[in-house]
C-alpha positions as CSV (number, residue, x, y, z in Angstrom):
1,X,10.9,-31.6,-9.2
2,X,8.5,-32.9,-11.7
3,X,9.6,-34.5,-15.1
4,X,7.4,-34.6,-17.9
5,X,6.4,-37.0,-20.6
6,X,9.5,-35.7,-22.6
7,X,11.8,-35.9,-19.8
8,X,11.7,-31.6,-19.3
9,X,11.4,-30.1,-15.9
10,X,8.0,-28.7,-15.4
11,X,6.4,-27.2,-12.1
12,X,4.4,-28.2,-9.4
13,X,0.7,-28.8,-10.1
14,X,-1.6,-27.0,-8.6
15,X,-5.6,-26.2,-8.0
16,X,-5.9,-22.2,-8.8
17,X,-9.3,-20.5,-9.6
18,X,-8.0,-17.3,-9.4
19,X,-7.8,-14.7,-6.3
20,X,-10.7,-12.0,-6.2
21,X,-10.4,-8.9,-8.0
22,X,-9.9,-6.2,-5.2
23,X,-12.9,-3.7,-4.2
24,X,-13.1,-0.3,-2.6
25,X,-13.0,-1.3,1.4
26,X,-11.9,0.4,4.4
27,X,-9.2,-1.7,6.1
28,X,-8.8,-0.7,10.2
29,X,-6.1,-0.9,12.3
30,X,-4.8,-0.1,15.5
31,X,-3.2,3.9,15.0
32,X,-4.8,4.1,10.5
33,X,-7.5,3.4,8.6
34,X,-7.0,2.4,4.7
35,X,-10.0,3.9,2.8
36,X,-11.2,4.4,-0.9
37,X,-10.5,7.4,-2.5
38,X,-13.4,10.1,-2.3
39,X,-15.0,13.6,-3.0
40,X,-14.4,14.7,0.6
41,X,-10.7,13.8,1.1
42,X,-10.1,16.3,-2.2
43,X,-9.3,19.7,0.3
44,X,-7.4,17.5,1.9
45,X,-4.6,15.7,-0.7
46,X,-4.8,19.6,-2.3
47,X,-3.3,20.8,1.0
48,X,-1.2,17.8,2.0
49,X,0.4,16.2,-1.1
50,X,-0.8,17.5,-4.6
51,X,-1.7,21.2,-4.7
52,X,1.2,23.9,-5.8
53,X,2.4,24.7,-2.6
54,X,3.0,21.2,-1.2
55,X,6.4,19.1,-0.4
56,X,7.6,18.2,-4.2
57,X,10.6,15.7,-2.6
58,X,8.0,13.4,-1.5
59,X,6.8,13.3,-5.4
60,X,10.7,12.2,-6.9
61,X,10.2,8.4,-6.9
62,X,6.6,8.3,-8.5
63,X,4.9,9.2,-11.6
64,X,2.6,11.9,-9.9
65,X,3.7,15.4,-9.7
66,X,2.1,18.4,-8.0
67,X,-0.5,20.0,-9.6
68,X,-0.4,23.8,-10.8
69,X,-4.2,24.7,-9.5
70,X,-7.0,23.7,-8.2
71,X,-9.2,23.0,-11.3
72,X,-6.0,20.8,-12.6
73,X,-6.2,19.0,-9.6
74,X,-10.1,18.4,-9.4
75,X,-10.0,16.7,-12.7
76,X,-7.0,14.3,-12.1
77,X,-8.5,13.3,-8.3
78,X,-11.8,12.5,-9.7
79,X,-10.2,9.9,-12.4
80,X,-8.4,8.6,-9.7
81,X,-11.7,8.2,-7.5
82,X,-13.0,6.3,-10.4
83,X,-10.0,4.0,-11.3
84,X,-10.3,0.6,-10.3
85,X,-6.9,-0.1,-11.7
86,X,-4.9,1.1,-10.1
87,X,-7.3,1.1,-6.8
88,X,-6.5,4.3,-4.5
89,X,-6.7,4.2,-1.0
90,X,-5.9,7.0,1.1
91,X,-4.3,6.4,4.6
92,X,-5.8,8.4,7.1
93,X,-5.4,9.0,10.8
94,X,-7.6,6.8,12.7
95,X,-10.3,8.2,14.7
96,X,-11.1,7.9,18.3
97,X,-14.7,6.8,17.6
98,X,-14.9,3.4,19.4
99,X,-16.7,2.2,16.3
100,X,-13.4,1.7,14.9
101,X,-12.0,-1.9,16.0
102,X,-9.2,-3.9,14.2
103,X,-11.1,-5.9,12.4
104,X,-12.6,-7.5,8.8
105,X,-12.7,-4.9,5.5
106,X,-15.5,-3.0,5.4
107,X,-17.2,-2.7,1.9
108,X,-17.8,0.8,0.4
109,X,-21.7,0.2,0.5
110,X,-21.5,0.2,4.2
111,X,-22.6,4.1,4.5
112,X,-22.9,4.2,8.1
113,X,-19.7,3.1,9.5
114,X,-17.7,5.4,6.4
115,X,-20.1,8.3,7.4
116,X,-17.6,8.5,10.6
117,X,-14.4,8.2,8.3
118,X,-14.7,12.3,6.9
119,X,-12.1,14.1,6.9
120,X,-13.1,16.9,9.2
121,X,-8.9,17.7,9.6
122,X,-6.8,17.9,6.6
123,X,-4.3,16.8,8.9
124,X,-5.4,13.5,9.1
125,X,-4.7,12.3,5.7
126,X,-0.8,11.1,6.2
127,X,-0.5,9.7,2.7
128,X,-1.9,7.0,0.0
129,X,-1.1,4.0,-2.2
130,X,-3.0,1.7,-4.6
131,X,-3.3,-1.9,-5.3
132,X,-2.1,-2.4,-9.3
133,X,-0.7,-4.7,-12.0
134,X,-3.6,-6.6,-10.8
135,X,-3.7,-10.1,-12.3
136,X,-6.5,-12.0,-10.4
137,X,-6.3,-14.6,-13.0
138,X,-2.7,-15.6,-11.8
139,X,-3.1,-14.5,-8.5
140,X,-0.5,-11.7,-8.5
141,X,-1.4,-7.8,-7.4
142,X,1.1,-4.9,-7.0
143,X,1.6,-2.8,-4.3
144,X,2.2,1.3,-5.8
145,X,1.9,4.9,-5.9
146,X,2.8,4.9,-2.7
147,X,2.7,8.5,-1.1
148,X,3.5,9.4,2.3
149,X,3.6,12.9,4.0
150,X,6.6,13.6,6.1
151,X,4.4,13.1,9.0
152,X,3.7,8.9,8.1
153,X,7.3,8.6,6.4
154,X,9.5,6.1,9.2
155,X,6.3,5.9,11.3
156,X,4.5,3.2,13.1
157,X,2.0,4.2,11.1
158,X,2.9,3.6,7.6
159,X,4.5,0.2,8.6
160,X,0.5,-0.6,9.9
161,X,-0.8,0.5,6.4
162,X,1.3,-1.7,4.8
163,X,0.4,-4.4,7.1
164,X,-3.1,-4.3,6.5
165,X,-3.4,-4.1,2.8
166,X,-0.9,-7.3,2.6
167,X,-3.4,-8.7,4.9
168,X,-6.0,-8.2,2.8
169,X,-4.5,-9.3,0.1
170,X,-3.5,-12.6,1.0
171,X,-6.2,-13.7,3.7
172,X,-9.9,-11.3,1.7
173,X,-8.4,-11.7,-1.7
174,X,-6.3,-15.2,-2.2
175,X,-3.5,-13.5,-4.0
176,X,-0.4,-16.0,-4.4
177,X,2.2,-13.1,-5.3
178,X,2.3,-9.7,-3.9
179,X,4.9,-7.3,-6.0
180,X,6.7,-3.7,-4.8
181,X,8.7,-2.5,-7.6
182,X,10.6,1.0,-7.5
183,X,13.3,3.1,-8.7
184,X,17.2,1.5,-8.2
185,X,17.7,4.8,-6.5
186,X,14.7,5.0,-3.7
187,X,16.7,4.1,-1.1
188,X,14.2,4.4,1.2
189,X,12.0,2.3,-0.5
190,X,14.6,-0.6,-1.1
191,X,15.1,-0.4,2.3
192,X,11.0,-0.7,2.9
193,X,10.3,-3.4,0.9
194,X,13.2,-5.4,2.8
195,X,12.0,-4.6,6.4
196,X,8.7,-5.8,5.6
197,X,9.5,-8.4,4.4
198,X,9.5,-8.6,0.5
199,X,12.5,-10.5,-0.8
200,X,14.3,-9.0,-3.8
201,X,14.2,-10.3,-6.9
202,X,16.4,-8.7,-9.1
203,X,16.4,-5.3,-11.5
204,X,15.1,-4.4,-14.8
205,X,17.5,-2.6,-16.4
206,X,16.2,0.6,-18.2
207,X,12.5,-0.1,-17.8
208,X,11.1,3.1,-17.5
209,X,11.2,6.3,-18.7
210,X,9.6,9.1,-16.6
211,X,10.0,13.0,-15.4
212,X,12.2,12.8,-18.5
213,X,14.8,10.1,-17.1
214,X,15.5,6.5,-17.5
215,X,14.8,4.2,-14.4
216,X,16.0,0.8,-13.7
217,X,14.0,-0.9,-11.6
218,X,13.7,-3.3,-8.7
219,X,11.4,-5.9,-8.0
220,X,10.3,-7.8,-4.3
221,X,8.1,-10.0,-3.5
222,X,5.8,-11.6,-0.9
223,X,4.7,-15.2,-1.9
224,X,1.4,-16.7,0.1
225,X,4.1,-19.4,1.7
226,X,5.5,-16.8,3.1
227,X,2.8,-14.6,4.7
228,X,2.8,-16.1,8.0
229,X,6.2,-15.7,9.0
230,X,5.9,-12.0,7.2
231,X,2.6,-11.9,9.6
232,X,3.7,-12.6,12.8
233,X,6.7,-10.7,12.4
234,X,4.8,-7.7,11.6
235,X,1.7,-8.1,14.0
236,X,4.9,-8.5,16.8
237,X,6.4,-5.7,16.1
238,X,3.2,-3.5,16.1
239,X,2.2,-5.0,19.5
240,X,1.5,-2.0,22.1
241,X,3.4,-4.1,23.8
242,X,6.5,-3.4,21.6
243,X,6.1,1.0,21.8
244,X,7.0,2.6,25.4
245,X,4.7,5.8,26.5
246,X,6.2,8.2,24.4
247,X,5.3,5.9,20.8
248,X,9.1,4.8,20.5
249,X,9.9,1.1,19.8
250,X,11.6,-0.9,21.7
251,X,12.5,-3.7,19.3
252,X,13.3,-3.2,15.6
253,X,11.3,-4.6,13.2
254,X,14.5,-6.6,12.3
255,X,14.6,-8.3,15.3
256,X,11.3,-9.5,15.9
């Protein structure tokens, strides 16, 4: 521990220019792709996740709700195209093209390669999140509005989602900190952040108030230290080595 001049306790010194502030890419994996919000995923996340008719359970946790038409819906999607804070990503199937390797981001300007990425399926959207409470300054960027349709919920697939965007995040971007914050009361998401290994950090007491309740919340964290034990516990587990023929696993995440 460092002492200063006046015999306090200070922290460690350190050289810090600041992580990168995060762009519209598409991020590829093995069994998802990670993409940018746009026009032609709209039929889509009407018929999977927003519109009137779809799954409200899956909204409880978050500050979206369903949306009562169409029109309602077209107006809130396109600000969310738009937004660069929070930055949406949807989390889509990933197609069979052999284009598609596990690779480096690929920037929004590439046009060819995200011409193959329309949705021609609603059924391939599974779900979406967003990087927020970005802070490139300090190197710190949230993980939220996380969405996921029964389908990707306890699926080898949403633990590859989250896999690549911390990836990017720490190794594209130079973030220091990655946050997950929810609701005292999403189990599932507790439980989430703790498998993947975000370390919890405590609970803000009456934080929030949304839907018309209070909400403490709790916070986890990845520190840039830590990502490469959090790595190659991750990239073992989603091994093909690790899933028998039928997609089941053979060793928790856990134990890797």
């Amino acid at each position: 521990m460092r002492i200063n001049e006046f015999g306090q306790p200070i922290g460690d010194a350190i050289s810090f220019a600041g992580a990168r502030v995060p762009e519209p890419v598409m991020l590829t994996g093995k069994t998802v792709l990670a993409v940018p919000l746009d026009e032609n995923q709209g039929d889509a996340f009407y018929e999977r996740i927003f519109g009137p008719k779809c799954d409200e359970s899956i909204m409880t946790y978050t500050t979206h709700e369903l949306y009562p038409d169409r029109a309602a819906f077209d107006s809130g999607f396109a600000a969310m195209i738009e937004s660069r804070e929070p930055l949406f990503f949807a989390i889509l199937r990933k197609p069979s093209a052999p284009d598609f390797g596990v690779g480096q981001p690929v920037s929004e300007k590439d046009a060819d390669l995200r011409e193959h990425v329309k949705l021609h399926d609603s059924s391939d959207l599974l779900g979406m999140y967003a990087l927020h409470r970005i802070r490139s300054d300090m190197g710190s960027v949230e993980m939220g509005h996380v969405i996921y349709t029964r389908e990707l919920q306890r699926s080898r697939q949403a633990t590859e989602a989250q896999y690549l965007m911390a990836r990017h995040v720490f190794e594209d971007l130079g973030y220091r900190r990655y946050e997950w914050k929810c609701d005292s009361l999403n189990a599932p998401s507790r439980s989430a952040a703790l498998r993947l290994g975000f370390k919890a950090e405590g609970r803000f007491r009456n934080d929030m108030v949304y839907k018309g309740r209070t909400r403490d919340t709790d916070w986890f964290s990845i520190l840039d230290s830590e990502w490469p034990t959090v790595k190659e516990r991750l990239e073992t587990w989603l091994d093909d080595a690790n899933f028998d023929q039928d997609g089941r696993q053979k060793r928790r995440l856990q134990d890797c």
